[in-house]
C-alpha positions as protocol buffer text, in pm:
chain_id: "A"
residue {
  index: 1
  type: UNK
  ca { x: 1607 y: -1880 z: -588 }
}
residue {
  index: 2
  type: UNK
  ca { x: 1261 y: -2078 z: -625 }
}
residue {
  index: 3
  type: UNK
  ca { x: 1098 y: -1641 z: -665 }
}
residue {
  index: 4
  type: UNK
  ca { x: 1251 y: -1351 z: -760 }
}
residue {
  index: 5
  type: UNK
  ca { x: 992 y: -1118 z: -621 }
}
residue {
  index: 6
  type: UNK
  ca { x: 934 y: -1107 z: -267 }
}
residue {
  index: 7
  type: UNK
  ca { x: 641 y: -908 z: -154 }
}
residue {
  index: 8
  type: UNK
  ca { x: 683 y: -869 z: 210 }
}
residue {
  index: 9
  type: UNK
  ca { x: 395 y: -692 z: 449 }
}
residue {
  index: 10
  type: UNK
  ca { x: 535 y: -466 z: 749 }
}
residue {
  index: 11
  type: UNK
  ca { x: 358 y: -515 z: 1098 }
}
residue {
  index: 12
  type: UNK
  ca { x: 426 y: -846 z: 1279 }
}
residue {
  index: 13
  type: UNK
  ca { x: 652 y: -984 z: 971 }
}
residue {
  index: 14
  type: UNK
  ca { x: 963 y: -739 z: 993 }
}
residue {
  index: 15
  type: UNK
  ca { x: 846 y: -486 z: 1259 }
}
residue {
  index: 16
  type: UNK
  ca { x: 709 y: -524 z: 1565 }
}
residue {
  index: 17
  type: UNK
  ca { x: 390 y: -396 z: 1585 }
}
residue {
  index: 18
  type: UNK
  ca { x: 255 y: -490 z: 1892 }
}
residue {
  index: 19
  type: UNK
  ca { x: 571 y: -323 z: 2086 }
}
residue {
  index: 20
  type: UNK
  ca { x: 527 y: 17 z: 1886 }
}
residue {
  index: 21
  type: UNK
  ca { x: 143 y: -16 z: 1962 }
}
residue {
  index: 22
  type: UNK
  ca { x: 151 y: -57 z: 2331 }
}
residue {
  index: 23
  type: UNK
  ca { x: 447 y: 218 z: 2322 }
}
residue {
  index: 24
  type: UNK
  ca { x: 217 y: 479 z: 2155 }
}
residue {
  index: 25
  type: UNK
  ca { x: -144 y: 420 z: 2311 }
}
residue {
  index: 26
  type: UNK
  ca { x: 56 y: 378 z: 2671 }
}
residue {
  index: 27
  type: UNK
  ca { x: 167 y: 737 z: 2599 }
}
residue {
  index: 28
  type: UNK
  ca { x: -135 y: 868 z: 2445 }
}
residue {
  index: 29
  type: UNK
  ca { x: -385 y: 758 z: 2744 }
}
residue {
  index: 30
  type: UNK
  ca { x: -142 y: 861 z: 2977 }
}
residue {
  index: 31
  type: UNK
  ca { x: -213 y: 1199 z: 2837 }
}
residue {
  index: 32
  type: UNK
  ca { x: -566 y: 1155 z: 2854 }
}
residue {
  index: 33
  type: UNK
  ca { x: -564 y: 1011 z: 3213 }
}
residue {
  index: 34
  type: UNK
  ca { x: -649 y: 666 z: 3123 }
}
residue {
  index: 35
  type: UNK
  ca { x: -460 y: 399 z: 3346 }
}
residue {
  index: 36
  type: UNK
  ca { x: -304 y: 165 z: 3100 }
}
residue {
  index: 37
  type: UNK
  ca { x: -415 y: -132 z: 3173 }
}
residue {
  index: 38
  type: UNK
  ca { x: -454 y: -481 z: 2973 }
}
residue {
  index: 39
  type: UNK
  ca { x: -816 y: -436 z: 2990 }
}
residue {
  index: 40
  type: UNK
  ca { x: -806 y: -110 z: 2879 }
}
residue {
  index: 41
  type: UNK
  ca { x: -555 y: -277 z: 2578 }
}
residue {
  index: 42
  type: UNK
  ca { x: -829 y: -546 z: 2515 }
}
residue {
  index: 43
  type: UNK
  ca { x: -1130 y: -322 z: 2485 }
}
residue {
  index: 44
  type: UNK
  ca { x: -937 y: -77 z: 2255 }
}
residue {
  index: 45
  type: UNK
  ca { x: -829 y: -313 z: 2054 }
}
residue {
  index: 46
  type: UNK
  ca { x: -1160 y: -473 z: 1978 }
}
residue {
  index: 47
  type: UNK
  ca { x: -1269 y: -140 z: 1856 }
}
residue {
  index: 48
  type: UNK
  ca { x: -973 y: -121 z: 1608 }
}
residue {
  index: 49
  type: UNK
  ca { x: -952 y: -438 z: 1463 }
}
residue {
  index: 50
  type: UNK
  ca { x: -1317 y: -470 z: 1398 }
}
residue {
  index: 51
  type: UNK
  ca { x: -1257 y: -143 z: 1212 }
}
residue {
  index: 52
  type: UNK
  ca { x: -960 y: -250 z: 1011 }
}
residue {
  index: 53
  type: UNK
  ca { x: -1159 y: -615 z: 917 }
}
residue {
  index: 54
  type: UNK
  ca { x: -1451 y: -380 z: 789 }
}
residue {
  index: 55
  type: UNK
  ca { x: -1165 y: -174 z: 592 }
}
residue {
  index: 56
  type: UNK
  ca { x: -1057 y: -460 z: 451 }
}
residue {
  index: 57
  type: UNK
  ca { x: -1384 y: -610 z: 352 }
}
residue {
  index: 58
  type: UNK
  ca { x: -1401 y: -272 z: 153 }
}
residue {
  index: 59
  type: UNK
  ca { x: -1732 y: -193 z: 426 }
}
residue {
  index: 60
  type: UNK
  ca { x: -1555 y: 166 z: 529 }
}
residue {
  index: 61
  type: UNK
  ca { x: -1284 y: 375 z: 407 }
}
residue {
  index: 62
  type: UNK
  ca { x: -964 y: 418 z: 559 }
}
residue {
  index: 63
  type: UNK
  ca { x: -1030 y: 771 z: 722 }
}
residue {
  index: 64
  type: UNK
  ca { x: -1352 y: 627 z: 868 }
}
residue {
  index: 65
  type: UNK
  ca { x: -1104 y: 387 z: 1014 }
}
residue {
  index: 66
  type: UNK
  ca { x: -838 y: 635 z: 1169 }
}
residue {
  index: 67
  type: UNK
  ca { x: -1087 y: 920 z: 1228 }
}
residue {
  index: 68
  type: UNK
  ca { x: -1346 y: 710 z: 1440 }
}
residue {
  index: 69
  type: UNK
  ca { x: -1155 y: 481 z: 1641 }
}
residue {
  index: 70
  type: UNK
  ca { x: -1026 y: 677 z: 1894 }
}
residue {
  index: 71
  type: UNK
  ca { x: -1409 y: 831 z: 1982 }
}
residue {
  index: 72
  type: UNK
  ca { x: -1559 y: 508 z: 1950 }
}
residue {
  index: 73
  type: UNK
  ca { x: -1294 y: 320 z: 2168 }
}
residue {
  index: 74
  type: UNK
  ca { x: -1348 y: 650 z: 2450 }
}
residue {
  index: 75
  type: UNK
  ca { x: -1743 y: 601 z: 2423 }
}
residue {
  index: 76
  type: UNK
  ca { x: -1734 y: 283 z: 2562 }
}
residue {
  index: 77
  type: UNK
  ca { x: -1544 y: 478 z: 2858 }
}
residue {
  index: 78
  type: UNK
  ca { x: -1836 y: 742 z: 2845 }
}
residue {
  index: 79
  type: UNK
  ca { x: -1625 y: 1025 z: 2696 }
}
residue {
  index: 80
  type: UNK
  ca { x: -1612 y: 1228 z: 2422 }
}
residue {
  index: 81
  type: UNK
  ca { x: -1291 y: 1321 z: 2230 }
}
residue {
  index: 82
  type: UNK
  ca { x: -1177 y: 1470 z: 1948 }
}
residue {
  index: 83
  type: UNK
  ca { x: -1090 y: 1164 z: 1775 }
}
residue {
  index: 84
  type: UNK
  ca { x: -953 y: 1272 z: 1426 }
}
residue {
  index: 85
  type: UNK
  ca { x: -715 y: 1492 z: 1636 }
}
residue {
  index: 86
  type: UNK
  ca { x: -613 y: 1219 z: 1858 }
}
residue {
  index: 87
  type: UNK
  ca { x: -553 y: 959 z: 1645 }
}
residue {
  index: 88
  type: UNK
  ca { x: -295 y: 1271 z: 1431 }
}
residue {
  index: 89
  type: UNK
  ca { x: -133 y: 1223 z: 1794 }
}
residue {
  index: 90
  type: UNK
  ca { x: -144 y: 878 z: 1783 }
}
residue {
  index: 91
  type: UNK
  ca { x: 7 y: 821 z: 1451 }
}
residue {
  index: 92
  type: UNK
  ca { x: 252 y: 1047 z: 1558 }
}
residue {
  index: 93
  type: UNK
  ca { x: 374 y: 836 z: 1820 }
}
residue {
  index: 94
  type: UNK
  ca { x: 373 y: 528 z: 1642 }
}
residue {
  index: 95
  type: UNK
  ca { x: 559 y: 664 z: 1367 }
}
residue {
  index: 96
  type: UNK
  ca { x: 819 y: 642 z: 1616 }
}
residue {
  index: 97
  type: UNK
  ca { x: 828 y: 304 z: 1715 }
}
residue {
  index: 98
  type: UNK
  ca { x: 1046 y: 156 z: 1474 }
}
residue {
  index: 99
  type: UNK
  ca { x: 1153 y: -226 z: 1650 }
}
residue {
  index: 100
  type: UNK
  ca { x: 1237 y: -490 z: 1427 }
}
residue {
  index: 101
  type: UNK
  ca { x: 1124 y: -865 z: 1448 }
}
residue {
  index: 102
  type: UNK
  ca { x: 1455 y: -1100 z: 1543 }
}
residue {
  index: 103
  type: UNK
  ca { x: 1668 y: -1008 z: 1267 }
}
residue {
  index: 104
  type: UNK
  ca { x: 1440 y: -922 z: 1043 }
}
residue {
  index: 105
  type: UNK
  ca { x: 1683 y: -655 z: 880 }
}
residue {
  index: 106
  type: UNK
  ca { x: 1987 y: -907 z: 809 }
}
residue {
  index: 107
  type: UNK
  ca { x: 1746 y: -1134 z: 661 }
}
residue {
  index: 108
  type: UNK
  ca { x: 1623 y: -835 z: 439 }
}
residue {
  index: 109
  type: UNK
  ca { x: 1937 y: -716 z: 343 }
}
residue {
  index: 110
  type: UNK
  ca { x: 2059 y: -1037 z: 229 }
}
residue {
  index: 111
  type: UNK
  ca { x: 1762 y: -1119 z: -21 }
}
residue {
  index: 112
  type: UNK
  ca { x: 1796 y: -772 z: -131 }
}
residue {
  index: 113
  type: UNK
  ca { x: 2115 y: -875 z: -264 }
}
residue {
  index: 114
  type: UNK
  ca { x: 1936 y: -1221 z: -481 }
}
residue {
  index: 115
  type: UNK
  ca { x: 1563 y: -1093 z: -570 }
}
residue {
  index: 116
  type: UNK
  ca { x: 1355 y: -775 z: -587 }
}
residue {
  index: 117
  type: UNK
  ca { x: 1170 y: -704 z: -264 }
}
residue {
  index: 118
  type: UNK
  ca { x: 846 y: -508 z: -250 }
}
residue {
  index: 119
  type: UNK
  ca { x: 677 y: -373 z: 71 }
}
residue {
  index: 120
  type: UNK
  ca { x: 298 y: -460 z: 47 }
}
residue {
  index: 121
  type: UNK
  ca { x: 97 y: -268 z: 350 }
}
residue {
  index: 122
  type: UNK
  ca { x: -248 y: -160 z: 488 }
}
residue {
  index: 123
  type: UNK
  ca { x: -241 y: 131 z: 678 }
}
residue {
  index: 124
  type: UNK
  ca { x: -123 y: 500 z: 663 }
}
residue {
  index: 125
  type: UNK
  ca { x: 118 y: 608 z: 407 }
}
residue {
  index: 126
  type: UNK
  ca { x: 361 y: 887 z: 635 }
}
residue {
  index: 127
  type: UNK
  ca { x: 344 y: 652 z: 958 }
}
residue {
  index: 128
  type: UNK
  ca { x: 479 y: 315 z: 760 }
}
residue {
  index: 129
  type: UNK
  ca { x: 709 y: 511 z: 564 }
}
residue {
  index: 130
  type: UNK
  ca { x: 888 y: 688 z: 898 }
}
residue {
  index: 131
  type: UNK
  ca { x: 841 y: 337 z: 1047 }
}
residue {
  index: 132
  type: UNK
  ca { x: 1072 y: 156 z: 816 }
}
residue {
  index: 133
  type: UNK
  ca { x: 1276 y: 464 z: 770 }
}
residue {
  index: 134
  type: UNK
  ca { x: 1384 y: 464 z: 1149 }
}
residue {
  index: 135
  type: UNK
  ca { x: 1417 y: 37 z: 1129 }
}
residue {
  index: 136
  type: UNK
  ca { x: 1704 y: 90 z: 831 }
}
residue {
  index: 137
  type: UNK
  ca { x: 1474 y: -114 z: 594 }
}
residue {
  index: 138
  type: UNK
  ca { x: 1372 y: 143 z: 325 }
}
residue {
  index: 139
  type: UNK
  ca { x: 1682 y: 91 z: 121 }
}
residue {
  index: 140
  type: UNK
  ca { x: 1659 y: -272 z: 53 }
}
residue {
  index: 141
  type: UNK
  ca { x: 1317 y: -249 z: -124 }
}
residue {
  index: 142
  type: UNK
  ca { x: 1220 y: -182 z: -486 }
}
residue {
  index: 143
  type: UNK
  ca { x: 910 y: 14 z: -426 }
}
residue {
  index: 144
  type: UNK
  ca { x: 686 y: 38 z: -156 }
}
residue {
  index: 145
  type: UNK
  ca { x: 282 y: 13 z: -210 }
}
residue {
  index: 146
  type: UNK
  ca { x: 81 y: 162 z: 47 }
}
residue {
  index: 147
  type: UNK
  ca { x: -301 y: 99 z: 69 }
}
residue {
  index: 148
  type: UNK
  ca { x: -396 y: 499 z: 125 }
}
residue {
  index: 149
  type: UNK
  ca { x: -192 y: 554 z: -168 }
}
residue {
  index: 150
  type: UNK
  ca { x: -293 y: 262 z: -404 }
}
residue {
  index: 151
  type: UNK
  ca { x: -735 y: 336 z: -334 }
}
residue {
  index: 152
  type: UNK
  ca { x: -727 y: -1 z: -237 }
}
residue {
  index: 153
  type: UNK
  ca { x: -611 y: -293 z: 18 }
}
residue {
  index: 154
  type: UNK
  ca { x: -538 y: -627 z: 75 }
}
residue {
  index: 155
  type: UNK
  ca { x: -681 y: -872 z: 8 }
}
residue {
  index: 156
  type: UNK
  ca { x: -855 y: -673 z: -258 }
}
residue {
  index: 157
  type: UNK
  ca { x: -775 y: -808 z: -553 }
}
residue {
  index: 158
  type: UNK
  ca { x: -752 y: -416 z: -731 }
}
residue {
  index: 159
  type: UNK
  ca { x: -469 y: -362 z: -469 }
}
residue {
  index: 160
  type: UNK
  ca { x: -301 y: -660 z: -622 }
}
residue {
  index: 161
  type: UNK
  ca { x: -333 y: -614 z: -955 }
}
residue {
  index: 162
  type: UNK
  ca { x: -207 y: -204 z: -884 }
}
residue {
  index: 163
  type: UNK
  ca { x: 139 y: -401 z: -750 }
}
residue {
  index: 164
  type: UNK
  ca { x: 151 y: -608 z: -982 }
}
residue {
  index: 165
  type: UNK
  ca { x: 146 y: -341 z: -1298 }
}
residue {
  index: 166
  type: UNK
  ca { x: 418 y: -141 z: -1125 }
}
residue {
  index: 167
  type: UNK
  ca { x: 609 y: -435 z: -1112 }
}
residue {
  index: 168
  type: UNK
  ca { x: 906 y: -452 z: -1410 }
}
residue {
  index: 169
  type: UNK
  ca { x: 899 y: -822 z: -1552 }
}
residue {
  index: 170
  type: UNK
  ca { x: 625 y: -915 z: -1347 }
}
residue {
  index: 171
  type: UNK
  ca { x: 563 y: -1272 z: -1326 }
}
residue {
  index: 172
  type: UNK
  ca { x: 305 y: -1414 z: -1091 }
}
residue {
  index: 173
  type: UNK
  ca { x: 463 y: -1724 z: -1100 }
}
residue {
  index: 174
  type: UNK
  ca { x: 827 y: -1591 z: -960 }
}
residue {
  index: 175
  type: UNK
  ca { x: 621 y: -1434 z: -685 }
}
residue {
  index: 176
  type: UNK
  ca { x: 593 y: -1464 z: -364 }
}
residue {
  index: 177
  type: UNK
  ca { x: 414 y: -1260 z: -29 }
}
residue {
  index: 178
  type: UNK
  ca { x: 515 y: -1327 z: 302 }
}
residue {
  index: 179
  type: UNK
  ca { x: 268 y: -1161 z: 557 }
}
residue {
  index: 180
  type: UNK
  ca { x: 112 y: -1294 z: 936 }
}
residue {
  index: 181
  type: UNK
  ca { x: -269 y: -1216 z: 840 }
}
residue {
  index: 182
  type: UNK
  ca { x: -426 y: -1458 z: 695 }
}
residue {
  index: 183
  type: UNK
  ca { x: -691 y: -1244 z: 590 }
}
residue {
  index: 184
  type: UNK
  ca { x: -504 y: -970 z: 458 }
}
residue {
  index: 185
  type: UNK
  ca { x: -177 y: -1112 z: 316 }
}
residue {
  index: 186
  type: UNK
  ca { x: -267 y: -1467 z: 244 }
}
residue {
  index: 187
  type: UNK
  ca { x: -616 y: -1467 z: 136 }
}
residue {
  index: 188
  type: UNK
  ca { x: -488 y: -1159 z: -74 }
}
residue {
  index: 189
  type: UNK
  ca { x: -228 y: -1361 z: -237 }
}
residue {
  index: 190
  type: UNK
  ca { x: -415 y: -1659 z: -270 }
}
residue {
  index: 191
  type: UNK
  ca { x: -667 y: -1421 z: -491 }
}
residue {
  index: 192
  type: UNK
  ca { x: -431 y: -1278 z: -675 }
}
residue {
  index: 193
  type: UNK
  ca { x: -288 y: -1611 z: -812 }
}
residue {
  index: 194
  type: UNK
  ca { x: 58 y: -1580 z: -643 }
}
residue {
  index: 195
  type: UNK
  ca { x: 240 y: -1820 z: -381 }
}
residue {
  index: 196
  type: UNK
  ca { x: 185 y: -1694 z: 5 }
}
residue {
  index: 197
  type: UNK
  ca { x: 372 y: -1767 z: 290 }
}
residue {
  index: 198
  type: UNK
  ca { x: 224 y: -1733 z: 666 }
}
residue {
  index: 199
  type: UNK
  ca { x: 428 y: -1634 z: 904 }
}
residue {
  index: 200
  type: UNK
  ca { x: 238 y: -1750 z: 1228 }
}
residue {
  index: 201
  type: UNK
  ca { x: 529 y: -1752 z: 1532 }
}
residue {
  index: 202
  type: UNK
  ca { x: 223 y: -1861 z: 1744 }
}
residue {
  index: 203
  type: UNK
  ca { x: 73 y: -2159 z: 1556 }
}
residue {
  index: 204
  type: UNK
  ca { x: -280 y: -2015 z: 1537 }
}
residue {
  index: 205
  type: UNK
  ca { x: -568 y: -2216 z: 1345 }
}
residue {
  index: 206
  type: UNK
  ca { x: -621 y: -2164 z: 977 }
}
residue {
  index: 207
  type: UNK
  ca { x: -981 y: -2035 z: 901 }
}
residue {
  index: 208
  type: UNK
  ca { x: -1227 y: -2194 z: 630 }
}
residue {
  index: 209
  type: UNK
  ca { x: -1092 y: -2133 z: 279 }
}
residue {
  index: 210
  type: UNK
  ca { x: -805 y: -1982 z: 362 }
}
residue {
  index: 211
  type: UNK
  ca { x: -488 y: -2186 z: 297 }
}
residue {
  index: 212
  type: UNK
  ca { x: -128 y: -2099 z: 249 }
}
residue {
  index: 213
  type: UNK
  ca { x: 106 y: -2232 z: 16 }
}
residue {
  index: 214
  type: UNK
  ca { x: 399 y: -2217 z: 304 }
}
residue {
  index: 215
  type: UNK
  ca { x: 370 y: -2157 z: 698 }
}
residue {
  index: 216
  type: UNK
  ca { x: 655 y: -2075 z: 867 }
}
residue {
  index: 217
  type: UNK
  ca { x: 717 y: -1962 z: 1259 }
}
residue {
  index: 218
  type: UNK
  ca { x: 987 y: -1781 z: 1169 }
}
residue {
  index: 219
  type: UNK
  ca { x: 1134 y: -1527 z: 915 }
}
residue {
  index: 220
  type: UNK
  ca { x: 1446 y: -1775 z: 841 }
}
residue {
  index: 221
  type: UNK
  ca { x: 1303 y: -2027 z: 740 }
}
residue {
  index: 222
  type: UNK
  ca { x: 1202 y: -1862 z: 435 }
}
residue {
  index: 223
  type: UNK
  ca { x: 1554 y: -1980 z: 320 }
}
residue {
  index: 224
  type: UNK
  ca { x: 1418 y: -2325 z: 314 }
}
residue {
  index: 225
  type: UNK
  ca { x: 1132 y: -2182 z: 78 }
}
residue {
  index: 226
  type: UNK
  ca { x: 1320 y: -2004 z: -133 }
}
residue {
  index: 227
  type: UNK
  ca { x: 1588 y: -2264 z: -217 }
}
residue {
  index: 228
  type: UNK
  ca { x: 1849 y: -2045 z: -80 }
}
residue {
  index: 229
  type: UNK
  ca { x: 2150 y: -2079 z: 189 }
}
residue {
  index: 230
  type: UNK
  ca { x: 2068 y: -1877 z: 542 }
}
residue {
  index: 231
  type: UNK
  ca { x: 2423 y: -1711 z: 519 }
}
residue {
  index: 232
  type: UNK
  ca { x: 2295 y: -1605 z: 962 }
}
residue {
  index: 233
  type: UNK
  ca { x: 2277 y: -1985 z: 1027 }
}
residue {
  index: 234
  type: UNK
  ca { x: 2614 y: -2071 z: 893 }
}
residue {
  index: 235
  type: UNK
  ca { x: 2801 y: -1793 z: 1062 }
}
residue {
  index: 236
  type: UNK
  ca { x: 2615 y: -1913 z: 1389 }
}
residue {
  index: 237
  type: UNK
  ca { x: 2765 y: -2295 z: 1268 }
}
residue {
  index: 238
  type: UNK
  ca { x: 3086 y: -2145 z: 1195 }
}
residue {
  index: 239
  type: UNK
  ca { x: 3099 y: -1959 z: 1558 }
}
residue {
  index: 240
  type: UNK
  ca { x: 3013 y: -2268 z: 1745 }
}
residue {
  index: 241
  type: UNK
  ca { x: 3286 y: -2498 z: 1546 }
}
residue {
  index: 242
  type: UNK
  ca { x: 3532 y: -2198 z: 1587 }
}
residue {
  index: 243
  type: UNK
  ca { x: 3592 y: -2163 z: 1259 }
}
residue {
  index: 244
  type: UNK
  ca { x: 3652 y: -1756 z: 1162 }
}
């Protein structure tokens, strides 16, 4: 194995994100008697992703994130909510969506068994935690570092360096983070001295100063990266030669 420590982020690398999103807000404005719509998907998540860059730029704090979305996103609808309380509600449903990318999980389990994964995530402590929980991930990992529990986030180089002490044997040069944000995971990485690799399934540009050390489309290739055999491909090669 070309790294030993695998620092893997959560939403859009091993779980789907985007699926448990849609699952949660579609039940939460149906609640509110909002017609889910993709507009209505758009303009929300304008609101929350501007909020999450600014939490990552260190502008805001995480509970200015999760307590104001929800009443900012419903102002632009000209009402007024209780948004602390409905984002509880939202996080509540998310919590519950729990869909892995591909196969994600056999991919997981199998480095588990030649290097010492980490989980490396932005965002809120009980809802990733229940997330991976439900997706069968938890045991394969080492530790898990949350950004509401560390005081800090990615790319932050604090939140980095907070890993990186809790890490037995650390050695930046065995390591390795696999994320899809290039502003989060790889510019964080990139900071913090360490090899990244981009997962980007939909070939999107790079942005200025921002470069990865690997960029893959999808979580197997990492095999390639790693210097290790994809034990999933050859029992696909062995299926189609009929070999048992």
């Amino acid at each position: 194995m070309n790294f030993q420590t695998l620092l893997f982020d959560v939403d859009d690398t091993l779980l789907d994100f985007q699926a448990a999103e849609d699952q949660a807000l579609q039940r939460l404005f149906r609640e509110k008697k909002v017609a889910w719509s993709p507009a209505i998907k758009e303009a929300y998540q304008q609101v929350n992703q501007q909020l999450w860059r600014d939490y990552e730029l260190g502008k805001i704090s995480r509970n200015e994130v999760t307590d104001t979305r929800f009443g900012k996103f419903f102002a632009t609808l000209n009402q007024r909510v209780d948004s602390p309380k409905m984002d509880q509600q939202y996080r509540s449903y998310l919590a519950q969506g729990s869909q892995l990318l591909a196969n994600s999980r056999e991919i997981v389990a199998d480095l588990a068994q030649k290097a010492d994964l980490y989980i490396v995530t932005n965002g809120v402590s009980e809802t990733q935690r229940n997330r991976l929980t439900k997706a069968g991930l938890l045991p394969y990992f080492k530790d898990i570092f949350v950004s509401e529990e560390t005081g800090y986030q990615k790319p932050m180089k604090e939140f980095f360096d907070y890993v990186f002490q809790r890490i037995p044997n650390f050695k930046a040069s065995e390591t390795v983070i696999i994320g899809d944000s290039l502003t989060s995971d790889i510019q964080g990485g990139q900071g913090a001295g360490i090899a990244t690799v981009w997962l980007n399934p939909e070939q999107q540009p790079l942005l200025p100063g921002i470069t990865p050390t690997y960029e893959i489309r999808q979580l197997a290739e990492l095999y390639q990266i790693l210097g290790s055999d994809n034990p999933l491909a050859n029992r696909k090669k062995s299926l189609a030669t009929g070999q048992k």
